[in-house]
C-alpha positions as CSV (number, residue, x, y, z in Angstrom):
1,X,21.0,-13.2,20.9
2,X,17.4,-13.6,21.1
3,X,16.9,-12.7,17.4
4,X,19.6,-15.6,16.3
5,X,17.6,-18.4,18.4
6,X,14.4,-16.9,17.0
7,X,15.5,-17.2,13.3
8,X,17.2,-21.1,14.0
9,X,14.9,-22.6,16.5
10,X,11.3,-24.2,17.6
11,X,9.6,-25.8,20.6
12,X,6.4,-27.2,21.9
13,X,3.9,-24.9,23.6
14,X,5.4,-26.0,27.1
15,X,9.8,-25.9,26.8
16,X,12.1,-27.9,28.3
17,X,13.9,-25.9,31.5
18,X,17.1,-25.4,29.1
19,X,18.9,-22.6,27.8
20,X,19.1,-23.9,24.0
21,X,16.5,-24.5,21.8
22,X,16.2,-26.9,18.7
23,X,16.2,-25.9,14.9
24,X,12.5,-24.1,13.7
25,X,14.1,-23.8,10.0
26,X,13.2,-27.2,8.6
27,X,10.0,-26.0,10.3
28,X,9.9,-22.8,8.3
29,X,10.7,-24.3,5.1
30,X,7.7,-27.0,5.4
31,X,5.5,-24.7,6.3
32,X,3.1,-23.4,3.0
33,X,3.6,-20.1,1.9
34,X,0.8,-17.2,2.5
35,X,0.4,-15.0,-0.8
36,X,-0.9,-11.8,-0.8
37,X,-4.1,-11.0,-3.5
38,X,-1.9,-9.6,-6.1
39,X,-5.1,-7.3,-7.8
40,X,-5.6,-4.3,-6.4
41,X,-9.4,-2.9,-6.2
42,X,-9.7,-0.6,-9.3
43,X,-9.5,3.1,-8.2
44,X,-11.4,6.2,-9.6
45,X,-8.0,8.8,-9.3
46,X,-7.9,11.0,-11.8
47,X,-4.7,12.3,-13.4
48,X,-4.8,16.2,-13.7
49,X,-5.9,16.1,-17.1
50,X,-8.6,18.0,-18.6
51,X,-11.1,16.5,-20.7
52,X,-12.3,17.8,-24.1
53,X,-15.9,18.2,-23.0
54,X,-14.5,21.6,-20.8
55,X,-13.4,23.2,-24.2
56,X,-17.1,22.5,-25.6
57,X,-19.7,24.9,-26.0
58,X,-23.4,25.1,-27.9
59,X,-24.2,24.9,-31.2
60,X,-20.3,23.8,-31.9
61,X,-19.6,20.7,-34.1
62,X,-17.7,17.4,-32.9
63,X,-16.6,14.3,-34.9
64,X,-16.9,10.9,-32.9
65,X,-14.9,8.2,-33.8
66,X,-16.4,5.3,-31.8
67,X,-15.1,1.8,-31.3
68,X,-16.3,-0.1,-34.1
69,X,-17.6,-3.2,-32.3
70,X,-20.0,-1.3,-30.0
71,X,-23.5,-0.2,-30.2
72,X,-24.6,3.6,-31.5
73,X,-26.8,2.9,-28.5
74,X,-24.0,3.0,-26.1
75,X,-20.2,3.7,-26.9
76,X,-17.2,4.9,-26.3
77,X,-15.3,7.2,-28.4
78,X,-12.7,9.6,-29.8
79,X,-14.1,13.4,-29.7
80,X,-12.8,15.6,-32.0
81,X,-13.7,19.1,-32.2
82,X,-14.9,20.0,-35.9
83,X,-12.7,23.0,-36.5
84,X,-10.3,23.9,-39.3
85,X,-7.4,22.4,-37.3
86,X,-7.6,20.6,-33.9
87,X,-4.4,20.4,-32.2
88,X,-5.1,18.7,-29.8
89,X,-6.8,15.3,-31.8
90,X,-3.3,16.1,-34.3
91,X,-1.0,15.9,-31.3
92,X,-2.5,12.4,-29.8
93,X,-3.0,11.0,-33.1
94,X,0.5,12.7,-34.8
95,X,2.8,14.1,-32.6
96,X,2.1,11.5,-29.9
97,X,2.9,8.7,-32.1
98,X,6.6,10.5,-32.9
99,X,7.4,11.8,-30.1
100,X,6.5,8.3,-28.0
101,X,9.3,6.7,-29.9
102,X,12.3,8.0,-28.4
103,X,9.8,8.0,-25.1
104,X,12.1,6.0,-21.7
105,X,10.9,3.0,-20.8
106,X,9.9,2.4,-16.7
107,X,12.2,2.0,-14.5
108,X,10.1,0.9,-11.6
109,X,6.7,0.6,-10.9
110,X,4.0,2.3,-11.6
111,X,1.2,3.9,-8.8
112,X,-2.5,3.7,-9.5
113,X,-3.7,6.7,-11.1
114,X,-0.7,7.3,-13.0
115,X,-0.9,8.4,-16.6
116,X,1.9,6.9,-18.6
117,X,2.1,6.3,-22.2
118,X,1.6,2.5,-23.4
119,X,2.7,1.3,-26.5
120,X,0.1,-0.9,-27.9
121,X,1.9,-3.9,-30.7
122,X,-1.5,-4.8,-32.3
123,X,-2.5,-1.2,-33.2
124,X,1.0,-0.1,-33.5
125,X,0.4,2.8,-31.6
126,X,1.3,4.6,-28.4
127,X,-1.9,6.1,-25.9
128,X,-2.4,7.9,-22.9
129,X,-3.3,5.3,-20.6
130,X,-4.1,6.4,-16.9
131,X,-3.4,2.7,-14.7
132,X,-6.6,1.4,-13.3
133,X,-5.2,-2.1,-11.3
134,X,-2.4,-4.0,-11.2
135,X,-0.5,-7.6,-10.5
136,X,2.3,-8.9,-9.9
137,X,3.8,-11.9,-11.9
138,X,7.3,-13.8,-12.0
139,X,8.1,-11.5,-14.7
140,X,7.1,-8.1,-12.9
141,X,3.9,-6.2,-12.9
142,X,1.1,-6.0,-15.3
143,X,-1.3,-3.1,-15.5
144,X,-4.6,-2.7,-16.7
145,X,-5.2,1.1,-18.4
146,X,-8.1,2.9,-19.6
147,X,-7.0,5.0,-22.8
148,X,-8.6,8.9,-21.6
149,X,-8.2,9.4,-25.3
150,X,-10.3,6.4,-26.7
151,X,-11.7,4.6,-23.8
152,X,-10.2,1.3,-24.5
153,X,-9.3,-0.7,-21.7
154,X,-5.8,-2.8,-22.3
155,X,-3.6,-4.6,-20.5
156,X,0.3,-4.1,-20.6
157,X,3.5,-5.0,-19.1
158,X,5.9,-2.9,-17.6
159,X,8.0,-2.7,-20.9
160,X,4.6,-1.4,-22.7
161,X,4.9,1.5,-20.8
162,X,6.7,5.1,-20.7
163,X,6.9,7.9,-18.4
164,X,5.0,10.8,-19.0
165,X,7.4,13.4,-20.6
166,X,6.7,17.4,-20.5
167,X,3.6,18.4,-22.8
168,X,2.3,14.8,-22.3
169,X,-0.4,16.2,-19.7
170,X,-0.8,19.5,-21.5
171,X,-3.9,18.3,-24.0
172,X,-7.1,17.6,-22.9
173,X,-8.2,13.9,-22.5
174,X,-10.6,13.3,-25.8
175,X,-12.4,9.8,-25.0
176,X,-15.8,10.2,-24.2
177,X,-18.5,7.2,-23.4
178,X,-21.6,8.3,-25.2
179,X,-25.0,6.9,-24.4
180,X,-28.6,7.7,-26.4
181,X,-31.7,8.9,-24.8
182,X,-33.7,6.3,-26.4
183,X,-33.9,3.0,-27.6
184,X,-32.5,3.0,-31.4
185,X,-34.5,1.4,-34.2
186,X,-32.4,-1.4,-36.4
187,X,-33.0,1.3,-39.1
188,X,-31.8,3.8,-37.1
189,X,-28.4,1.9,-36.4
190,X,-27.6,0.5,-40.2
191,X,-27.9,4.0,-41.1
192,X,-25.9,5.2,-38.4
193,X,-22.9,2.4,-39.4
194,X,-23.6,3.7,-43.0
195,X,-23.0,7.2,-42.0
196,X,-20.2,6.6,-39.1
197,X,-17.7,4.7,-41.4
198,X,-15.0,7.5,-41.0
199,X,-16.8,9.4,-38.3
200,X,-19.7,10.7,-37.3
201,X,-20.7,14.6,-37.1
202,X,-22.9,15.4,-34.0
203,X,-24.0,19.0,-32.8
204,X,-23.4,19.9,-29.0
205,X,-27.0,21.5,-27.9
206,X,-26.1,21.8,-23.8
207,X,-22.6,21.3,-22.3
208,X,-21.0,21.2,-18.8
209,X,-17.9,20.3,-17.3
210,X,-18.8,16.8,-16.7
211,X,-21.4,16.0,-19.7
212,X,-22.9,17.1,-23.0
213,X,-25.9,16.5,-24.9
214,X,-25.1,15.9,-28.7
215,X,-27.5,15.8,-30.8
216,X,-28.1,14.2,-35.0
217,X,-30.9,14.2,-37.6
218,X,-31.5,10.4,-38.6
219,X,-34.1,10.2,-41.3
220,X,-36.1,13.5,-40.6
221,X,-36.1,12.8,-36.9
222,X,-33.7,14.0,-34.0
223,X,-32.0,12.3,-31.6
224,X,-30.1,12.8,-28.5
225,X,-27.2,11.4,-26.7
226,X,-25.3,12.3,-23.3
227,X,-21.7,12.6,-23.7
228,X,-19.4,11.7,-20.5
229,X,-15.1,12.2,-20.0
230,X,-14.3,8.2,-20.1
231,X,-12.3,9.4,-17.2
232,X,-14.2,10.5,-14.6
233,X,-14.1,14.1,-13.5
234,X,-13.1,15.0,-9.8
235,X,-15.9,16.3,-7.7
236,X,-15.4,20.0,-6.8
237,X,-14.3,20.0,-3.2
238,X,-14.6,21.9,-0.1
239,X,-12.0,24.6,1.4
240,X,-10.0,22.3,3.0
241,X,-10.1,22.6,7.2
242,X,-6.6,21.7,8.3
243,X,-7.4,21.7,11.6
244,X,-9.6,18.8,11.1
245,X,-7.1,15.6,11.9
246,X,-6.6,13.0,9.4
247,X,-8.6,9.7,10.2
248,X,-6.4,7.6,12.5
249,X,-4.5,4.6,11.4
250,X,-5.3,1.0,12.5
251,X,-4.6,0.4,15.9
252,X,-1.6,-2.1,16.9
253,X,-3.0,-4.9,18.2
254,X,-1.8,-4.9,22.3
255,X,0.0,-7.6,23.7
256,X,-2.2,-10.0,25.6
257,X,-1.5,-9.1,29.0
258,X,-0.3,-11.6,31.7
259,X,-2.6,-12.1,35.2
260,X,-1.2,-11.2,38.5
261,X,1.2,-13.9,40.8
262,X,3.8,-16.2,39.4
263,X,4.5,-16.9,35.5
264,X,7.7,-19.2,33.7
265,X,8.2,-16.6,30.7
266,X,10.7,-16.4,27.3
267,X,12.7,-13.0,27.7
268,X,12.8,-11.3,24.9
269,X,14.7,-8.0,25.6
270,X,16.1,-6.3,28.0
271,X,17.4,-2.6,27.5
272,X,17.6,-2.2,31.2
273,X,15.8,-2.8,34.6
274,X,13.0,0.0,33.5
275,X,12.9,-1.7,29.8
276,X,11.9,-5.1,29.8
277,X,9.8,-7.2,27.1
278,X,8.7,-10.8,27.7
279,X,6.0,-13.2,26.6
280,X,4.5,-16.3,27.9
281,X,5.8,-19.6,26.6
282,X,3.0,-20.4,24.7
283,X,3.4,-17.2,22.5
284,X,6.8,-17.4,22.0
285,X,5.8,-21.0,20.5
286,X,3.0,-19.6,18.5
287,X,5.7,-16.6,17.2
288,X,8.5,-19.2,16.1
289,X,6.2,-21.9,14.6
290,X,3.8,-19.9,13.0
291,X,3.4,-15.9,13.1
292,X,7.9,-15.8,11.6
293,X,7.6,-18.4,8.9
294,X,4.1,-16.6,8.1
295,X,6.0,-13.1,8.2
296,X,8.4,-14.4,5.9
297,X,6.1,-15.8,3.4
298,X,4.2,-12.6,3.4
299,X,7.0,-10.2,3.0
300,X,8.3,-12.0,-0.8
301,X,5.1,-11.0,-2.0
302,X,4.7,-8.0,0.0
303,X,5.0,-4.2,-1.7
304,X,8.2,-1.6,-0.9
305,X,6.7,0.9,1.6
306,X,6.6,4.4,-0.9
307,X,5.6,7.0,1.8
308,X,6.5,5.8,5.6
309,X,3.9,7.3,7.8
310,X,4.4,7.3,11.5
311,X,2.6,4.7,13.6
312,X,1.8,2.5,10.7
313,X,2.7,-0.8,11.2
314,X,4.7,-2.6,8.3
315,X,7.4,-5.4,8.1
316,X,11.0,-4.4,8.8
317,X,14.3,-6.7,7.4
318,X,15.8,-7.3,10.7
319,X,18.8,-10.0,11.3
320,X,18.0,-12.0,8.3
321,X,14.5,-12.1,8.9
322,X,11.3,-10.0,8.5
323,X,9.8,-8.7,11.4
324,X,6.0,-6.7,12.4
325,X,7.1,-3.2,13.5
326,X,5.6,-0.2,14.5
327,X,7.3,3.2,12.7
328,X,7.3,5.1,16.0
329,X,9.5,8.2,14.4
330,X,9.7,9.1,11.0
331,X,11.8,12.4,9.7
332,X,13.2,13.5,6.7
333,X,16.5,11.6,7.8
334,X,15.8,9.2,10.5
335,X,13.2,6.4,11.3
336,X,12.9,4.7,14.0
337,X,10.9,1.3,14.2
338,X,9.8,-0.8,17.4
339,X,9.5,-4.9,16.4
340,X,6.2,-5.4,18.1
341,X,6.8,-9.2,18.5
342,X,10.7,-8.5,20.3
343,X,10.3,-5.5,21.9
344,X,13.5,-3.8,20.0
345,X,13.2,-0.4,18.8
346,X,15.9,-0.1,15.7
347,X,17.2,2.3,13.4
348,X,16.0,1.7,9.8
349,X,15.9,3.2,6.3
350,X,13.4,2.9,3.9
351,X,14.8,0.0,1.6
352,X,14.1,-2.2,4.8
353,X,10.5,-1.8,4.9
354,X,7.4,-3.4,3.5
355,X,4.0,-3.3,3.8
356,X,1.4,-5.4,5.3
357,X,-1.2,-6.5,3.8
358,X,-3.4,-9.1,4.8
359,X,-5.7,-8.4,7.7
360,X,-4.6,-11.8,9.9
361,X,-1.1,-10.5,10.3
362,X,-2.5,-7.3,10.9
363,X,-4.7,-8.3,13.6
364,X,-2.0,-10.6,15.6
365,X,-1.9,-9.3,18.9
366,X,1.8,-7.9,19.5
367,X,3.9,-10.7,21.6
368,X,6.1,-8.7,23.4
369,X,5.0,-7.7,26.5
370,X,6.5,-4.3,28.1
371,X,7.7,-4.5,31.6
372,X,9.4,-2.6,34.4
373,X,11.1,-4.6,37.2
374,X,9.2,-2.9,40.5
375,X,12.4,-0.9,42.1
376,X,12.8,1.1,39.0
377,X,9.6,1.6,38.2
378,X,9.3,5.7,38.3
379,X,11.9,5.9,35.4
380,X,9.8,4.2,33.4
381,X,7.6,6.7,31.9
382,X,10.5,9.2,31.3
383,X,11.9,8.8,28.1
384,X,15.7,10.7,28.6
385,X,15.5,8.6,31.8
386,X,14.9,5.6,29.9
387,X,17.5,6.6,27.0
388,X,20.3,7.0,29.9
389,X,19.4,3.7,31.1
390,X,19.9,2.4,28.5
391,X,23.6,3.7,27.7
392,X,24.2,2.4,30.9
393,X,22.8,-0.6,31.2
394,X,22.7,-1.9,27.7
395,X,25.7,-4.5,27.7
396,X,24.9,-6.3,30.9
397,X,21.5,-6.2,30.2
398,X,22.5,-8.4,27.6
399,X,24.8,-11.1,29.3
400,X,21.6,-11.0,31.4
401,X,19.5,-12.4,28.6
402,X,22.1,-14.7,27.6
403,X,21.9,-15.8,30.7
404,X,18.2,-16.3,31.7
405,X,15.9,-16.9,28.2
406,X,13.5,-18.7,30.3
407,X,12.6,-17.2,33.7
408,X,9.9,-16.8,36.3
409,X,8.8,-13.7,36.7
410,X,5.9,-12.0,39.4
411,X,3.8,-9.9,38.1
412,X,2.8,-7.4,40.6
413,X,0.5,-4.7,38.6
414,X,-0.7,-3.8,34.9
415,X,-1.2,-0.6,33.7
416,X,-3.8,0.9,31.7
417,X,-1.2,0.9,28.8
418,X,-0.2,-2.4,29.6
419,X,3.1,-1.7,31.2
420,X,3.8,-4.9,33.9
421,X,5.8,-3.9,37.0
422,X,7.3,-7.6,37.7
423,X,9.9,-9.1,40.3
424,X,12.4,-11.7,39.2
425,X,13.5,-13.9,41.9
426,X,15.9,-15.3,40.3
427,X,17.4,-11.4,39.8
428,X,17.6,-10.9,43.5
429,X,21.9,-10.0,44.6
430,X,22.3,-9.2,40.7
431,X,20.8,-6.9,39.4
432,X,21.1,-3.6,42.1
433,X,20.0,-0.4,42.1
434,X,22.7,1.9,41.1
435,X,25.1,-0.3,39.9
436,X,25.8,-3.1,37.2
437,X,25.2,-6.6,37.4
438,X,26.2,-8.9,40.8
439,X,27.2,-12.4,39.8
């Protein structure tokens, strides 16, 4: 009942003593619309790809095929090992390029640090891109890449791109960014460009994992350059403690709590006299004029939740409308979620969540307040207790909100976990210890 008058009505910070409220959806649909930043901050994951530099060693031969418009001071490149067949550079430039056209096109979106294969219109060709940001648009994502095989950085749309098929991952990642010790000469560069039309020929003198030096004779002299994987390496990490915890989540924002002595409040719900959530009537204006048309703004722009993790708080479709909730259970088959701003805790499924965000909805403190009514309140801290109570109380705990939306309530104590043991006056004769309501 509450949830209906939430999603059709509005008032001023102070109500009129009624019981029904006026329409808030003109209000919502003035109200502007809160985007999220589509771009996402460009991430260093690494798909479990090799790079050519590990297969590398001294005194072997590679043939660089670097992007044309850059500097021999400072480029990036194709690296291809100077044997009597590479398989590898004849797979991404050969079998790649056959095998990509009966590739599937997406059919959803793609994560950040996901390789995929993109096929690129201008060059006609199909790479191994590894997705590097991304934005949404009216028409669906677009994804910036980095090609690990050339080092070029394109932009595609989601029908650019394939999955990854078997054998995709299986050759090592040949784009290399190349840099020289020194400064190079104008000579030294026209006689590079005159040498490196179809490739240059350079001599590995020291290799590692993460970089080689390569090395080639200009005009009697030698020079040097450091090669890099355009995609960076992953750090070698530590053994793993798992009994170090993960690093906690951000904290719910509590509900701000109400003083001790007499309060006029908006009842939110009521699962039984041990399960109570209200808020103060300027709250419940501030959640129906501005925090629900905000929500519901947020949440067309906002991501699907991929992975629900307990305690995170997201935004749950709930009677039409989106919601704040806390995941307070999550199993392989069952999740359960508490709307911070109602004080419900409902069933849900995966398909009704999203995620938040921006920090200001975040950081909203929760609006429903938790309270036990004072004669029951040693049930309230046992859950079974509270579940039972709940069987048993649920219907007429209902009528009872129906009946009294707007009440005074005492507040007699707060908790340190904000829990407020209340009297309602107007309750007295109807709502009895061991038994239903009394009207």
């Amino acid at each position: 009942l509450v949830l209906d008058q939430l999603s059709s009505s509005t008032q001023s910070d102070v109500l009129p003593a009624t019981k029904t409220l006026p329409a808030v959806s003109p209000v919502i649909d003035q109200l502007s619309s809160t985007y999220l930043a589509d771009e996402e901050a460009e991430i260093q994951t690494v798909p479990a790809v090799k790079s050519v530099l590990c297969q590398l060693s001294p005194n072997c031969k590679v043939n660089l095929l670097k992007m044309s418009a850059e500097s021999w001071s400072s480029f990036r490149s194709l690296c291809v090992k100077e044997t009597a067949e590479d398989e590898d550079a004849d797979w991404v430039l050969g079998g790649l390029q056959v095998e990509g056209s009966s590739a599937v096109r997406l059919d959803g979106e793609v994560g950040l640090g996901e390789l995929v294969v993109a096929w690129n219109k201008e060059d006609q060709m199909f790479y191994r891109v590894v997705v590097v940001r991304k934005h949404h648009t009216d028409e669906g994502f677009n994804y910036a890449t980095l090609s690990i095989d050339f080092g070029k950085e394109e932009n595609y749309s989601s029908t650019d791109l394939r999955r990854c098929w078997e054998g995709v991952s299986g050759y090592p990642a040949l784009g290399i960014n190349v840099e020289s010790e020194v400064n190079l000469s104008k000579e030294v560069m026209a006689e590079l460009d005159m040498l490196g039309k179809e490739g240059l020929t350079m001599e590995v003198t020291t290799c590692s994992n993460k970089e080689v030096i390569l090395t080639r004779e200009i005009k009697g002299e030698m020079f040097r350059w450091t090669a890099k994987s355009v995609v960076s390496e992953r750090e070698a990490c530590q053994p793993i403690n798992f009994l170090i915890p993960p690093p906690p989540l951000p904290p719910v924002s509590s509900p701000l709590p109400l003083t001790p002595g007499l309060h006029t409040v908006f009842l939110l719900s009521a699962d039984s006299p041990a399960s109570l959530s209200i808020c103060s009537m300027s709250q419940y204006s501030m959640l129906i004029t501005t925090m629900l048309p905000t929500i519901q703004s947020l949440a067309t722009t906002s991501y699907p939740v991929s992975v629900p993790v307990q305690d995170s708080l997201v935004l749950v479709s709930y009677g039409d409308m989106w919601h704040r909730a806390k995941l307070v259970m999550v199993s392989t088959n069952h999740i359960l979620a508490r709307l911070v701003d109602l004080g419900h805790t409902i069933t849900v499924t995966q398909d009704m969540l999203r995620q938040i965000a921006q920090p200001a909805v975040r950081s909203w403190p929760a609006v429903a307040v938790p309270c036990v009514m004072a004669e029951w309140v040693g049930m309230a801290r046992d859950r079974e207790m509270l579940d039972t109570m709940r069987n048993t109380w649920g219907t007429d705990m209902g009528k009872l909100v129906s009946e009294f939306q707007q009440v005074e309530v005492r507040v007699l104590s707060v908790d340190d976990a904000g829990l407020h043991v209340v009297h309602v006056p107007a309750w007295e004769g109807i709502v009895k210890r061991g038994g239903g309501l009394q009207f």
